[in-house]
C-alpha positions as CSV (number, residue, x, y, z in Angstrom):
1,X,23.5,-18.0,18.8
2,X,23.6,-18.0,23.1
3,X,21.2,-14.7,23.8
4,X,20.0,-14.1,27.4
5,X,16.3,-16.2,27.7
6,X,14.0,-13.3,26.9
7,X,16.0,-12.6,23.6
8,X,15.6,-16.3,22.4
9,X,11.7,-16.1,23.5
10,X,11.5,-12.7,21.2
11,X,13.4,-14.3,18.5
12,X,11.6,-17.3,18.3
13,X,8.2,-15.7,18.5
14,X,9.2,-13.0,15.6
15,X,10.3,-15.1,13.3
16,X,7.2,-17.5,13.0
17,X,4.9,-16.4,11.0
18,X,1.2,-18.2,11.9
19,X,-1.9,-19.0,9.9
20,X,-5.2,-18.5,11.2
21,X,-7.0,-22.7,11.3
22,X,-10.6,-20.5,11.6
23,X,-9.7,-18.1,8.7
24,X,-8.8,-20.8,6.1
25,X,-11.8,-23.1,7.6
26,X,-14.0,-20.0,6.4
27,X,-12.2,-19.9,2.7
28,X,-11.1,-16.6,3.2
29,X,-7.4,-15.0,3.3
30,X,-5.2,-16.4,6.4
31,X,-4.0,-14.2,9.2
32,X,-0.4,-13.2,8.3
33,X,2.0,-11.7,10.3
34,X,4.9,-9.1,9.3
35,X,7.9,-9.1,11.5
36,X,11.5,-7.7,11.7
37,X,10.6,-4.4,9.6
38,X,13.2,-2.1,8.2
39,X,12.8,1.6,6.9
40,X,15.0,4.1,4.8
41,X,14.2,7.2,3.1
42,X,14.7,8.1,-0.5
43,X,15.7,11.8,-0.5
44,X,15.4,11.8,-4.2
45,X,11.7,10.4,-5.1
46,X,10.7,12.1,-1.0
47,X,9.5,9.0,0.3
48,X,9.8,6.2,2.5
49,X,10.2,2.3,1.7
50,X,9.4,-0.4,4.3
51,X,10.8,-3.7,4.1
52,X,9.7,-7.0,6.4
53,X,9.9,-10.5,6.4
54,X,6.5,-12.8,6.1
55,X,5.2,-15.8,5.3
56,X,2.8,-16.6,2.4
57,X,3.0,-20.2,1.7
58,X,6.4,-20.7,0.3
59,X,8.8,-20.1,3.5
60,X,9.8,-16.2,5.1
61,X,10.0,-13.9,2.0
62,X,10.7,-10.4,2.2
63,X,8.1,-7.6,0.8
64,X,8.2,-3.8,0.4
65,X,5.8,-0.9,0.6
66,X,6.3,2.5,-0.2
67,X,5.2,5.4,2.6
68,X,4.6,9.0,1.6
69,X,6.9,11.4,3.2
70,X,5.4,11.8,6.4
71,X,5.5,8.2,6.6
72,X,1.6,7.2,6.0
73,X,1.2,3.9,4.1
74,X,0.5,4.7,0.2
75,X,-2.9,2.8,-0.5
76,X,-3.8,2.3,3.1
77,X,-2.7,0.0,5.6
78,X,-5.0,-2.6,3.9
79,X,-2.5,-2.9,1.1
80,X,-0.3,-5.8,0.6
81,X,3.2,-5.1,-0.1
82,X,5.5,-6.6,-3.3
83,X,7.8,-9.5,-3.0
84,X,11.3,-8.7,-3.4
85,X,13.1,-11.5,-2.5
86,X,10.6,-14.4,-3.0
87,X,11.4,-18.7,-2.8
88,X,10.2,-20.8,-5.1
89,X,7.7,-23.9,-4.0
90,X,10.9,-26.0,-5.0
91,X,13.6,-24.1,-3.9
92,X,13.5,-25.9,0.3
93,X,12.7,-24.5,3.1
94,X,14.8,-21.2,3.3
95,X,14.7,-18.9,6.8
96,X,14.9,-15.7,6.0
97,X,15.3,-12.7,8.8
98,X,16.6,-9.4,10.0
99,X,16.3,-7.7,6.6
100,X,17.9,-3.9,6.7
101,X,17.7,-1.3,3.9
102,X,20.0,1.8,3.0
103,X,19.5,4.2,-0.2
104,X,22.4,5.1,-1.9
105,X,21.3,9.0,-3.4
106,X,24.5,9.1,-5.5
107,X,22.7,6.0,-8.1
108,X,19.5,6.2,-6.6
109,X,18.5,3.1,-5.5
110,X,18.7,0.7,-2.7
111,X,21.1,-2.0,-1.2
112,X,19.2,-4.6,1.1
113,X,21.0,-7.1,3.3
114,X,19.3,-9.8,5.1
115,X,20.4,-13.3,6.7
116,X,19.6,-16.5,5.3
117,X,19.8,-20.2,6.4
118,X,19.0,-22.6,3.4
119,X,20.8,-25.9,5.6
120,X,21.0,-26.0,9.3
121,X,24.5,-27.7,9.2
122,X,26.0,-24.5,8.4
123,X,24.0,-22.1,9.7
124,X,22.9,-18.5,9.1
125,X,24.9,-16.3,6.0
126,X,24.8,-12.8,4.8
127,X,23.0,-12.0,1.3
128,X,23.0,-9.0,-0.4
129,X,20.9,-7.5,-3.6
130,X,20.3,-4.2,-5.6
131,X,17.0,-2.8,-5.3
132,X,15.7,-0.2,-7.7
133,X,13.9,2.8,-6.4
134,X,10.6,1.9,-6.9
135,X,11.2,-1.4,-4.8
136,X,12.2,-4.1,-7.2
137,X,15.2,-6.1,-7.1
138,X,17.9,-5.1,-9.7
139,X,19.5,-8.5,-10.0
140,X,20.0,-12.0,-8.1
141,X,20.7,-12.0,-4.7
142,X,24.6,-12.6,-3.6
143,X,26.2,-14.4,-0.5
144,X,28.0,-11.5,1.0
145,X,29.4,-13.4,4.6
146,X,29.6,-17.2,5.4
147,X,31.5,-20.2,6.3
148,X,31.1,-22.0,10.1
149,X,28.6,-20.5,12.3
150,X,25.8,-18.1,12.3
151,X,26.5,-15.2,9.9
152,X,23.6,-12.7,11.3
153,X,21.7,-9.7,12.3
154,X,23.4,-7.1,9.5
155,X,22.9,-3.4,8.9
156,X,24.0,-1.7,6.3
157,X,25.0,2.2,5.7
158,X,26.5,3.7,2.7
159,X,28.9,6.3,2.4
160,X,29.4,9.0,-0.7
161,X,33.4,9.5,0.2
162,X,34.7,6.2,-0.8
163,X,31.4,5.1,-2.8
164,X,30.8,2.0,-0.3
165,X,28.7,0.9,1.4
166,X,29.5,-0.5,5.4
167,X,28.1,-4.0,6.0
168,X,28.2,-4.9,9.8
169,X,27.0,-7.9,12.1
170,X,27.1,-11.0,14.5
171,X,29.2,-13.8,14.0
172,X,29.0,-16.6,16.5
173,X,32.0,-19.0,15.0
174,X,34.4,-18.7,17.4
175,X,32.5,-19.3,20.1
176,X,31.8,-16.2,21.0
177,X,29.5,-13.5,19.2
178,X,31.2,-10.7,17.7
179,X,30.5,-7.9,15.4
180,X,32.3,-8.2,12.3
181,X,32.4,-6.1,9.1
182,X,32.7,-6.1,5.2
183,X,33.3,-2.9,2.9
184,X,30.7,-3.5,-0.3
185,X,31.3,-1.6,-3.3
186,X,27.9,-0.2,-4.7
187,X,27.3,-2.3,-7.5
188,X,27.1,-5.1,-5.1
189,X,30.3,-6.7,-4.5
190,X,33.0,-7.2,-1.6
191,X,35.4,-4.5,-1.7
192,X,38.7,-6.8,0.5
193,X,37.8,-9.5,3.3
194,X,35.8,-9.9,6.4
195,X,37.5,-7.9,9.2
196,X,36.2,-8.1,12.8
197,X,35.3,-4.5,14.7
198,X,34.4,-5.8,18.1
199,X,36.0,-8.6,20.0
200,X,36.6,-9.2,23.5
201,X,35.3,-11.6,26.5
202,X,31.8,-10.5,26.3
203,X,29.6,-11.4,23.8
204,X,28.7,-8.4,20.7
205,X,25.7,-8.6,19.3
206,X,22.7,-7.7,16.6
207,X,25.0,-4.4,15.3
208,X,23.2,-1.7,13.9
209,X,25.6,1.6,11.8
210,X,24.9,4.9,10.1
211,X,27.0,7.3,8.6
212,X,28.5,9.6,11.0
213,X,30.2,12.8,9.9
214,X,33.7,11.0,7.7
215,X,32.8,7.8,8.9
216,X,30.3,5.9,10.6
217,X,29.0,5.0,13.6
218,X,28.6,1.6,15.0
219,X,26.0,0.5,17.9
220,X,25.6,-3.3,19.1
221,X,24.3,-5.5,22.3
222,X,26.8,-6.3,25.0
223,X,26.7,-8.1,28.2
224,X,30.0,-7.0,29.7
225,X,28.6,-5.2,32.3
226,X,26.5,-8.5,32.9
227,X,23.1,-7.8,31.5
228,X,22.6,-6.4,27.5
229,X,22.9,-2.6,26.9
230,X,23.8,-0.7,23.9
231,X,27.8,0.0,23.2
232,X,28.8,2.1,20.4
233,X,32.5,2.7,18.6
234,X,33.2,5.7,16.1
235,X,34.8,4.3,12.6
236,X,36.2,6.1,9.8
237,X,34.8,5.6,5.8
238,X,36.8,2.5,5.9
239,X,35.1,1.0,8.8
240,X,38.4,1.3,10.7
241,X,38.3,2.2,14.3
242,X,39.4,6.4,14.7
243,X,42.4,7.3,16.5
244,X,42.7,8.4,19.9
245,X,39.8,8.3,22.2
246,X,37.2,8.9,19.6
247,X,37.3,5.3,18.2
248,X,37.0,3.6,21.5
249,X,34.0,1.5,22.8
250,X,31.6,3.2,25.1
251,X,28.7,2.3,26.2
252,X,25.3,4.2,24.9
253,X,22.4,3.2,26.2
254,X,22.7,0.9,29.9
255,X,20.5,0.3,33.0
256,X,18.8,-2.8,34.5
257,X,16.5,-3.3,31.7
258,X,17.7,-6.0,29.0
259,X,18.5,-3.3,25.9
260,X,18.5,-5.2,22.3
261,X,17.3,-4.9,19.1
262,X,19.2,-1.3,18.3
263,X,18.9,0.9,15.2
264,X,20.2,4.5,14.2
265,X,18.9,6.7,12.0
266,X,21.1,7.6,8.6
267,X,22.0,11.4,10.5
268,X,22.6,9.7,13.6
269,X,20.5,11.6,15.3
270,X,18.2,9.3,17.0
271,X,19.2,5.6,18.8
272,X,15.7,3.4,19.0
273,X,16.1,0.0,20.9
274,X,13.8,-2.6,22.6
275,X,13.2,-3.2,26.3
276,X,10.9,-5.7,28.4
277,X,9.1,-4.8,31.0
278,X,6.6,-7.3,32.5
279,X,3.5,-5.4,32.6
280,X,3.9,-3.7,29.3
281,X,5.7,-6.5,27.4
282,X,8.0,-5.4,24.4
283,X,8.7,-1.7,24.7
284,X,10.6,0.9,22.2
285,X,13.1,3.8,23.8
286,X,14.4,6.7,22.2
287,X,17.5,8.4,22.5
288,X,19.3,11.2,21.2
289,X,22.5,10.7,19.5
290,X,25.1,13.5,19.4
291,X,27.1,14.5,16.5
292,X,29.9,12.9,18.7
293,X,28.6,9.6,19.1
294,X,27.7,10.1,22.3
295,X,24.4,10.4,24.0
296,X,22.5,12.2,26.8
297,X,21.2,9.3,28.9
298,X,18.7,11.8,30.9
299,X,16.5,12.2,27.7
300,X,15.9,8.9,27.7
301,X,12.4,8.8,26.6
302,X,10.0,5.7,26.1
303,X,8.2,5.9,22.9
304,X,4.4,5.5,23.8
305,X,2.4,3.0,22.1
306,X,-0.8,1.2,23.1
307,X,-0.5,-1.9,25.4
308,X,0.9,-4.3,23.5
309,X,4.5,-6.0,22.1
310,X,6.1,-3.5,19.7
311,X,9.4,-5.4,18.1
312,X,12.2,-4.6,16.1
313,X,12.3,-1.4,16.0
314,X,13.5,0.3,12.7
315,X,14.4,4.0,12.1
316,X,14.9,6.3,9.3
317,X,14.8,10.3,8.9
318,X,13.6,13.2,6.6
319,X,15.4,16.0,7.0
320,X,12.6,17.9,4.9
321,X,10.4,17.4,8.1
322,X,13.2,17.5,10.7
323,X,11.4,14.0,11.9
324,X,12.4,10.5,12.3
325,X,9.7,7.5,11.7
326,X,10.0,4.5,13.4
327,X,8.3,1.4,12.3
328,X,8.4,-1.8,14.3
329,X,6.3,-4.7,14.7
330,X,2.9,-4.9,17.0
331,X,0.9,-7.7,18.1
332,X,-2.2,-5.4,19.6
333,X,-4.4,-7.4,17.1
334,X,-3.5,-10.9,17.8
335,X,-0.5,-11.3,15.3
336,X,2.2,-9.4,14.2
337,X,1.6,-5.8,12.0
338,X,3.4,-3.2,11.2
339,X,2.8,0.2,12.9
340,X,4.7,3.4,12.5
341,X,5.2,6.6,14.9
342,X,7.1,10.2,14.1
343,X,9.7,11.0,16.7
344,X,11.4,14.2,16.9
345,X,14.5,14.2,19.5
346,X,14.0,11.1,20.2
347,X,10.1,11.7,21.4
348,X,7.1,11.0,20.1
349,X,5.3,13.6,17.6
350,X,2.0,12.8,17.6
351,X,0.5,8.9,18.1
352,X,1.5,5.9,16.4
353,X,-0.3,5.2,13.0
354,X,-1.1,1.2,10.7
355,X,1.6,0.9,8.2
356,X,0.1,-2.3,7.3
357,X,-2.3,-4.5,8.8
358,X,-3.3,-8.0,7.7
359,X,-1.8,-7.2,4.2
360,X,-2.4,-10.7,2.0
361,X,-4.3,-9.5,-0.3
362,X,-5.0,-12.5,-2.9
């Protein structure tokens, strides 16, 4: 997939994860690193999940770890997380990234979507699998998306109307990347055929959607206006773009910084997204999103961290607390952890906080 050079730098440095030579020289655990989190909140059990990919030996798997409801790591930031989808030692290399969680309230459990390349001929494909509500997948995972090209970078969002869930994200077969979507009934399977949502002579990419009022609400990358900011485009329960003005593509978040890595919250009340600046590295912006869709660019607020990269940035809200959590990926201590921070309107409440540091526990 063509991405500007600081996106390929980001992308190749997240999805690596590296062993520490000293620590296994010493006998002890190796260094580990957790990258590309994602976060949703079960409104029924009150509490978060957290899901990442890392590396134990076996090739990029992807774990889980439950948070209490405001969002601090149950058992400490010390704990290791459960494997939910795991290889086997000889299954091949599989790469594994960009995993993104939903919970579905109405049969309480989760849907997780991640991309997976198993042969670099044909490149990067959707997969899909249930997850129960304490963490564990319900059955074997499915190919969702495929076929030429890179099939990559999907979000998911479920809506209780129709009873389906909205799978979005980037497809680079016909030269061009575009966002492209897939309605998935909730027991798993493809409800019709792939239908694209955003074409055009500039390149759509990494998509992120939540539910929005009858229907949802899309966000992606775009480099129309000749570096990446954040477009978004209002869609009913079907995923089909609304009539009139209110279905059209606008952009959301734009200025001279390179904007990527996007996500909404489930009440679409909060856009997070990465930016670079050169003395700070990898930084994470807030903004409010509006019922609407649309946003107010002059509350455009960094989120503060310490000095440091902080990646992938996933959000996810309680309406109990009237707070959103972000939790993204931070590389203060030498690799990549997971860190978390409560926002409220799109500002920071309070400083950021482990989620889980180091976490191979054998």
């Amino acid at each position: 997939m063509r991405r500007v050079g600081l996106m390929l730098v980001v992308a190749g440095l997240l999805f690596v994860a590296v062993a520490s030579p000293s620590a296994e020289a010493a006998g002890s655990a190796p260094a580990l690193e957790q990258t590309t989190p994602t976060v949703a909140y079960n409104s029924d059990a009150d509490l978060y999940f957290v899901m990442w990919v890392e590396d134990r030996g076996d090739g990029p798997d992807i774990y889980s770890k439950r948070l209490f409801s405001n969002a601090l790591p149950q058992g400490g930031p010390s704990r290791g997380g459960t494997a939910v989808v795991r290889s086997s030692r000889t299954s091949g290399p599989v790469r594994r990234q960009d995993p993104a969680l939903v919970y579905n309230s109405d049969i309480e459990e989760f849907y997780l979507v991640w991309s997976e390349e198993t042969d670099p001929d044909d490149g990067q494909d959707v997969y899909g699998v249930r997850v129960s509500a304490a963490g564990y997948a319900r059955s074997n995972p499915r190919k969702l998306v495929g076929g030429p090209g890179d099939q990559s970078h999907p979000a998911i969002a479920y809506h209780s109307t129709n009873d389906t869930y909205l799978l979005v994200w980037d497809d680079n077969a016909r030269d061009i990347d575009e966002v492209w979507g897939l309605r998935v009934r909730a027991n798993g399977i493809p409800n019709g055929s792939p239908f694209p949502m955003v074409q055009g002579a500039s390149n759509a990419q990494d998509p992120t959607v939540a539910r929005n009022g009858d229907g949802f609400l899309v966000a992606w990358v775009d480099d129309r206006n000749g570096n990446t900011d954040i477009f978004g485009r209002r869609v009913n329960s079907n995923g089909l773009p609304i009539g009139g003005t209110a279905g059209r593509e606008y952009s959301m978040a734009g200025s001279l910084e390179e904007a990527f890595a996007p996500s909404l919250d489930p009440a679409s009340g909060t856009l997070v997204y990465n930016v670079y600046d050169p003395l700070t590295g990898l930084d994470i912006v807030g903004m409010e999103v509006y019922p609407s869709g649309t946003t107010r660019a002059a509350r455009r607020n960094g989120i503060v961290v310490p000095a440091a990269d902080q990646a992938s940035p996933s959000t996810a809200r309680n309406p109990s607390r009237s707070e959103t959590v972000v939790v993204y990926a931070d590389n203060r201590s030498g690799e990549f952890d997971l860190y978390g921070i409560r926002v409220r309107n799109s500002r920071p409440s309070g400083r950021d906080f482990p989620i889980l540091r180091d976490g191979y526990l054998p």
